[in-house]
Each structure stands twice: as C-alpha cells, then as structure tokens.
C-alpha positions as CSV (number, residue, x, y, z in Angstrom):
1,X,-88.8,63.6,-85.1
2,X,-89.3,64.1,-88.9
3,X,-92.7,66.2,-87.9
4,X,-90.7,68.7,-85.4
5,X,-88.0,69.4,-88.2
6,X,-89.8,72.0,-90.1
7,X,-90.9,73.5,-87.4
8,X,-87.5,73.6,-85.3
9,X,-85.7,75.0,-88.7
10,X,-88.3,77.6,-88.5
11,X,-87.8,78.6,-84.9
12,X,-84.0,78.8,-85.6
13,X,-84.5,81.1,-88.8
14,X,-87.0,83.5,-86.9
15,X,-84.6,83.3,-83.5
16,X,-81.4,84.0,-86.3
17,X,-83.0,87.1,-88.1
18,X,-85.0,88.5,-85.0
19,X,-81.2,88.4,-83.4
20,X,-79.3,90.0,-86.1
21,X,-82.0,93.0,-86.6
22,X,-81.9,93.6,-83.1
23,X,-78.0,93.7,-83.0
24,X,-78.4,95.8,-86.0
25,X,-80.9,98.2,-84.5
26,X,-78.4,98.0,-80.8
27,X,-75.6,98.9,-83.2
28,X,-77.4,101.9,-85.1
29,X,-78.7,103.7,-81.8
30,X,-75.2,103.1,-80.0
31,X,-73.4,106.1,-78.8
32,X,-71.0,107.8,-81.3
33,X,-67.1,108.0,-80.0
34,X,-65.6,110.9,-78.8
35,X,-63.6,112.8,-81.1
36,X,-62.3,115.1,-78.3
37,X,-58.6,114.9,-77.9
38,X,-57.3,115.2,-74.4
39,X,-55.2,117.7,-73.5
40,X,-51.2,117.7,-73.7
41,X,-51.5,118.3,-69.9
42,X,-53.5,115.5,-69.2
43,X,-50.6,113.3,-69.8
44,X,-48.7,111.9,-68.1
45,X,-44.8,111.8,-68.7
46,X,-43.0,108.3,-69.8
47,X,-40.4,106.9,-67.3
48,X,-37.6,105.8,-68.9
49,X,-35.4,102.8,-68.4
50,X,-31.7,102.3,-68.2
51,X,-30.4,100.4,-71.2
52,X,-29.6,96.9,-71.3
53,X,-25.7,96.1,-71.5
54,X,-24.9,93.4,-73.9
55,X,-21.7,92.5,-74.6
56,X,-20.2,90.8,-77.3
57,X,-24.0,89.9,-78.1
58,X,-24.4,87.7,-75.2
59,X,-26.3,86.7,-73.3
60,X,-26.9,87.6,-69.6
61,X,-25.2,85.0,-67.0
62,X,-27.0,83.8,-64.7
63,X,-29.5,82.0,-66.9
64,X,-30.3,78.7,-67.3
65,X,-31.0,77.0,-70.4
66,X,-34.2,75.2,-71.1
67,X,-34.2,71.2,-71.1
68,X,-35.8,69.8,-73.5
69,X,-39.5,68.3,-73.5
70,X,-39.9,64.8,-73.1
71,X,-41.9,63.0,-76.0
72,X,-45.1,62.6,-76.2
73,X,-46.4,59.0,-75.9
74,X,-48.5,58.3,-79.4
75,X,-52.6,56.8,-78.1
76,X,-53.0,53.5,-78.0
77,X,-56.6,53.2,-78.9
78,X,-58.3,54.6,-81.8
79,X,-60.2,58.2,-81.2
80,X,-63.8,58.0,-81.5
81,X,-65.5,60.2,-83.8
82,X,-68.5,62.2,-83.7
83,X,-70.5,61.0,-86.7
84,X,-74.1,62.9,-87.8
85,X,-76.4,62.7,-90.3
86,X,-75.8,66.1,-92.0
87,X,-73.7,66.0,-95.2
C-alpha cells in the first residue's frame, strides 16, 4: 500500500488540475447571455387576487391547530464512529 500512495496522490493531482482547466476552458468558450430585453408586448398581464379578510387579526375558522410532536426516544447504544488515519 505504502508503494501505490505516491503514485495514487499523483493520479488525483493530475485528474484535479486536468478538471479544473477543462471547466475553465468550458467556462471561457461558453455562450455569452442575451442582453436583449423582450418586448412590453411579450408579456403577459398579472391576474390579480381578491384580498384576504381578516378580522380583528384572526385567524380563519375552520382550522385546526397542530398537536404537538411526540419526543424523540434518546439511542440506547453508543454511535460508531468512522475513524482514519489522516490527521
């Protein structure tokens, strides 16, 4: 294992910087945004909605209230960790 170290590191730094050059040259070449506006008659208009009716600042009937959760039970066994060698 200790032989194939250098050489993985190296495969993971060329694979890294091949990657980011590429995404950089993908980026540079990609096609520039329109700066065109569309025209006011393109739009379409809004609907509108009828305003909601509160009175007194309540709120609507009809709804019910929320029940509370129930408690979550705490684990019983320890949680295993995920140990490596890296520092």
């Amino acid at each position: 294992m200790k032989y194939l170290q250098p050489s993985l590191r190296l495969l993971i730094l060329i694979g890294s910087l091949g990657s980011f050059a590429s995404g950089w040259a993908l980026l540079a070449h990609a096609g520039k945004p329109s700066s065109a506006e569309p025209a006011p008659a393109e739009l379409a208009p809004l609907p509108t909605l009828a305003p909601l009716n509160f009175s007194n600042n309540q709120a609507p009937t009809g709804l019910q209230p929320l029940s509370p959760l129930p408690p979550v039970p705490q684990a019983q066994a320890p949680r295993m960790r995920l140990r490596t060698r890296s520092s």
